[in-house]
TITORNU-277559 format. One record per residue (C-alpha): x, y, z; residue number from 1. Coordinates in nm, 2 decimals, padded with zeros to 4 digits. Example, Ala and Ser with C-alpha at 12.3 -4.5 7.8 and 13.67 -1.06 7.14 Angstrom:
% residues 2
SITE        x        y        z     k
SITE    01.23   -00.45    00.78     1
SITE    01.37   -00.11    00.71     2
% end
This chain:
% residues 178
SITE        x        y        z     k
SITE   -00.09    02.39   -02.35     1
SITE    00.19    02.54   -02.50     2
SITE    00.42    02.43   -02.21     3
SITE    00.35    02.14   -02.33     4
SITE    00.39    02.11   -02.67     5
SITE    00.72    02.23   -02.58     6
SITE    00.79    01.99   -02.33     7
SITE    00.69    01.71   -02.60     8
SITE    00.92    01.87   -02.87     9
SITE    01.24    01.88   -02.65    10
SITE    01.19    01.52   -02.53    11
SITE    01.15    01.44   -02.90    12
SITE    01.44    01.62   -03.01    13
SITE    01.64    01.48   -02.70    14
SITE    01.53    01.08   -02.76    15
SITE    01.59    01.16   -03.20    16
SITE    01.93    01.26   -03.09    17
SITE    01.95    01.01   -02.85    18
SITE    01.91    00.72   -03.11    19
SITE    02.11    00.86   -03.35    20
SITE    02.40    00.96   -03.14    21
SITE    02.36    00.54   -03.02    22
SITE    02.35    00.44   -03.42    23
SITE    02.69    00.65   -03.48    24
SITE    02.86    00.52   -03.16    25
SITE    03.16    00.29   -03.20    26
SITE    03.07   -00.06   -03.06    27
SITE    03.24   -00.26   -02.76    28
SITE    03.20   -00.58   -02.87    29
SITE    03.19   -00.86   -02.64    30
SITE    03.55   -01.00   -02.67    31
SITE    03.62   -01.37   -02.59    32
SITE    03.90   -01.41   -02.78    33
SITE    04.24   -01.29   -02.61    34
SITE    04.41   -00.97   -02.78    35
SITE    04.76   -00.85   -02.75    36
SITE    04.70   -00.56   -02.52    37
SITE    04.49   -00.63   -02.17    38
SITE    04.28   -00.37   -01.95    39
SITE    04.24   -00.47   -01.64    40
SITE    04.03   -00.32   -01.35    41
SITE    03.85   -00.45   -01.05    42
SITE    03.49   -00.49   -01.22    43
SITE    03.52   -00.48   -01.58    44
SITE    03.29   -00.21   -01.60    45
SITE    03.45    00.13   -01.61    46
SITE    03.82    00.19   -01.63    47
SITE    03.92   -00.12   -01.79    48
SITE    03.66   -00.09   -02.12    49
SITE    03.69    00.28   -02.13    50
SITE    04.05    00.23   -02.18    51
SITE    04.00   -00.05   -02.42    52
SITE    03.76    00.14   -02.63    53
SITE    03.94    00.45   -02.61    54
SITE    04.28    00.26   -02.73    55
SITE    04.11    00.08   -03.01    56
SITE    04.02    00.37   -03.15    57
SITE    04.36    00.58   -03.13    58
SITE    04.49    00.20   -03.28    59
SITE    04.31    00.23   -03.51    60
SITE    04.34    00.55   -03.63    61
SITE    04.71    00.52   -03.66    62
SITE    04.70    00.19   -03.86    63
SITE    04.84   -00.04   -03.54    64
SITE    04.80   -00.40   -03.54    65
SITE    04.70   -00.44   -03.16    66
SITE    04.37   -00.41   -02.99    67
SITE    04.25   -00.41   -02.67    68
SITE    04.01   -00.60   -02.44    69
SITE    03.87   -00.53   -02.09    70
SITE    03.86   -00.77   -01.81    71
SITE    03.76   -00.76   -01.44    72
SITE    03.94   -00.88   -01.20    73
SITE    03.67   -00.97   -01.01    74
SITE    03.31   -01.11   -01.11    75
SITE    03.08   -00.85   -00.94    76
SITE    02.90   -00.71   -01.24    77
SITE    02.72   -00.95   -01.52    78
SITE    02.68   -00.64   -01.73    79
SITE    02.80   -00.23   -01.75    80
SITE    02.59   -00.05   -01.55    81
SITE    02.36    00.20   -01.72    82
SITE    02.50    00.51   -01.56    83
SITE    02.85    00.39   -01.76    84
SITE    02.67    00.35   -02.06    85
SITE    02.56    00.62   -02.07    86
SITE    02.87    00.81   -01.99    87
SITE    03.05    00.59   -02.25    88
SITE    02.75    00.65   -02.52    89
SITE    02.84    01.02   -02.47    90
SITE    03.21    00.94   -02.60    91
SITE    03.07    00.77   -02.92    92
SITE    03.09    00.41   -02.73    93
SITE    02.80    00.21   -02.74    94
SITE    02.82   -00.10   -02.50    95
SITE    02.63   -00.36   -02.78    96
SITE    02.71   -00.69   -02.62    97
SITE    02.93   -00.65   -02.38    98
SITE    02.96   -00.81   -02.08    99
SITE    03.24   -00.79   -01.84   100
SITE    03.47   -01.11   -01.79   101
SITE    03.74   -01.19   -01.56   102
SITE    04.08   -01.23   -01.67   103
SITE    04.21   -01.56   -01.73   104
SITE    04.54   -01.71   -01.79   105
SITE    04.49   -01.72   -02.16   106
SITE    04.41   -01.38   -02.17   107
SITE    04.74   -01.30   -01.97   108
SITE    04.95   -01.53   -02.19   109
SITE    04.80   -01.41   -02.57   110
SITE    04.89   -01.07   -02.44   111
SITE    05.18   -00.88   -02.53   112
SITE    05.07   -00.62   -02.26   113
SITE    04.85   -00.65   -01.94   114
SITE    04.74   -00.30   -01.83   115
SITE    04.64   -00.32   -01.45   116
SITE    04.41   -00.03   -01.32   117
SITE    04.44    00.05   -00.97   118
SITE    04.47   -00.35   -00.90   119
SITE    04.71   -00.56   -00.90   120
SITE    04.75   -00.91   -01.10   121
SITE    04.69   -01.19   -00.88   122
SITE    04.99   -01.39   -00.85   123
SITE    04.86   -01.69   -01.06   124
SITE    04.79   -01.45   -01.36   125
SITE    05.05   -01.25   -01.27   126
SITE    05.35   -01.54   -01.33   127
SITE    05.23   -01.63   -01.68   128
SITE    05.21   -01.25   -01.77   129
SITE    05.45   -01.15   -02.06   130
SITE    05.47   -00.76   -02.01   131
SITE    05.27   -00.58   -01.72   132
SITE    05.19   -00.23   -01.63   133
SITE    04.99   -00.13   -01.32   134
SITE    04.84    00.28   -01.34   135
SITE    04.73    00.41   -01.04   136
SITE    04.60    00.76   -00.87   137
SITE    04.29    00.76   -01.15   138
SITE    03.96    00.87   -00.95   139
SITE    03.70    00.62   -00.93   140
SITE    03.55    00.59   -01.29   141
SITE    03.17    00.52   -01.19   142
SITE    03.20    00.79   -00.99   143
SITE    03.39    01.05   -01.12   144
SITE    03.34    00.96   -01.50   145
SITE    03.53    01.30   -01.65   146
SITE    03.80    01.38   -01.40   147
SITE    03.90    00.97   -01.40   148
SITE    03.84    00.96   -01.80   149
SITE    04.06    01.25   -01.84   150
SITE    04.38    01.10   -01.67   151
SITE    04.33    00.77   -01.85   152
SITE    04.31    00.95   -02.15   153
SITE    04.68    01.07   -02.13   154
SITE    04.82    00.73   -02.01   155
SITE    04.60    00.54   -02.33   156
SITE    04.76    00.83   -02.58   157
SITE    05.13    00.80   -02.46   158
SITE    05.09    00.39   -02.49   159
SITE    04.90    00.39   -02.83   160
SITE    05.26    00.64   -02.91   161
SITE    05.52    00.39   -02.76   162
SITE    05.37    00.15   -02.96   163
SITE    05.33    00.37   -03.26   164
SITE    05.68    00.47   -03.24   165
SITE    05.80    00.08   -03.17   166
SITE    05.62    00.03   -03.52   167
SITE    05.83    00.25   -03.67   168
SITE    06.14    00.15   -03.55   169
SITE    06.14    00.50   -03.37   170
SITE    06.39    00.47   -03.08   171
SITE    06.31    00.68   -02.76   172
SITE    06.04    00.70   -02.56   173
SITE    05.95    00.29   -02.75   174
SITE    06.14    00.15   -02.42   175
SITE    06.05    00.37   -02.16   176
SITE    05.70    00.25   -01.97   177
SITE    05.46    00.47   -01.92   178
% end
């Protein structure tokens, strides 16, 4: 009997943390409209909104103008799978209504950036592209959540910087792509 009880307190403790951890999370809002700064990975689902997420919330935190958006590059997933949200809900980002959409033209040509993970552009979206970046050598996301998170997490810092110091009129490292 006491096993238990104590089973039944420490999945109550575990599902009250649960929902308020979800409450506090940052949102990823489904984003139809184009933004000036693009992730880009092959499903939508991983790399790409981690990324966006993660640089929203440096952006925002240093008073920059730009946000990000996540797109797929191909149409495989109609939503994040719940082994992602759950690793993103452990970051503080909670999925809301987001759905993963494949990059158009007019997402390419709003941008001031396109960020392509481990993919190339295709070539139509690649010849209307204003400013493109391709990062490779990142293990893959849904399967290697931390190890993959922690190299994107250096290459989302140093362009959330560059753009940071580009702000400020900072000469340097503003030019030099990352």
């Amino acid at each position: 009997m006491r096993r238990r009880s104590a089973i039944a307190l420490v999945g109550a403790v575990l599902l009250g943390g649960t929902a308020t951890f979800v409450v506090v999370a940052e949102s990823i809002p489904e984003a139809s409209a184009p933004a000036p700064v693009v992730f880009v990975c092959r499903n939508g689902v991983a790399m790409s909104v981690w990324s966006a997420a993660y640089f929203n919330r440096l952006a925002a935190a240093r008073g920059l103008r730009q946000r990000a958006i996540a797109r797929a590059l191909v149409p495989s997933y109609s939503e994040v799978p719940p082994n992602m949200m759950l690793a993103l809900a452990l970051d503080g980002f909670r999925v809301a209504g987001y759905r993963p959409r494949v990059i158009s033209a007019d997402d390419v040509r709003a941008a001031e950036l396109v960020v392509a993970i481990e993919e190339d552009l295709p070539s139509n979206v690649h010849a209307v592209a204003p400013a493109i970046e391709l990062w490779q050598g990142f293990p893959p996301m849904r399967e290697r959540y931390f190890p993959s998170r922690r190299a994107l997490e250096g290459r989302v810092e140093a362009l959330v910087e560059r753009l940071a110091d580009r702000a400020a009129g900072t000469p340097g490292r503003a030019a030099q792509p990352s």
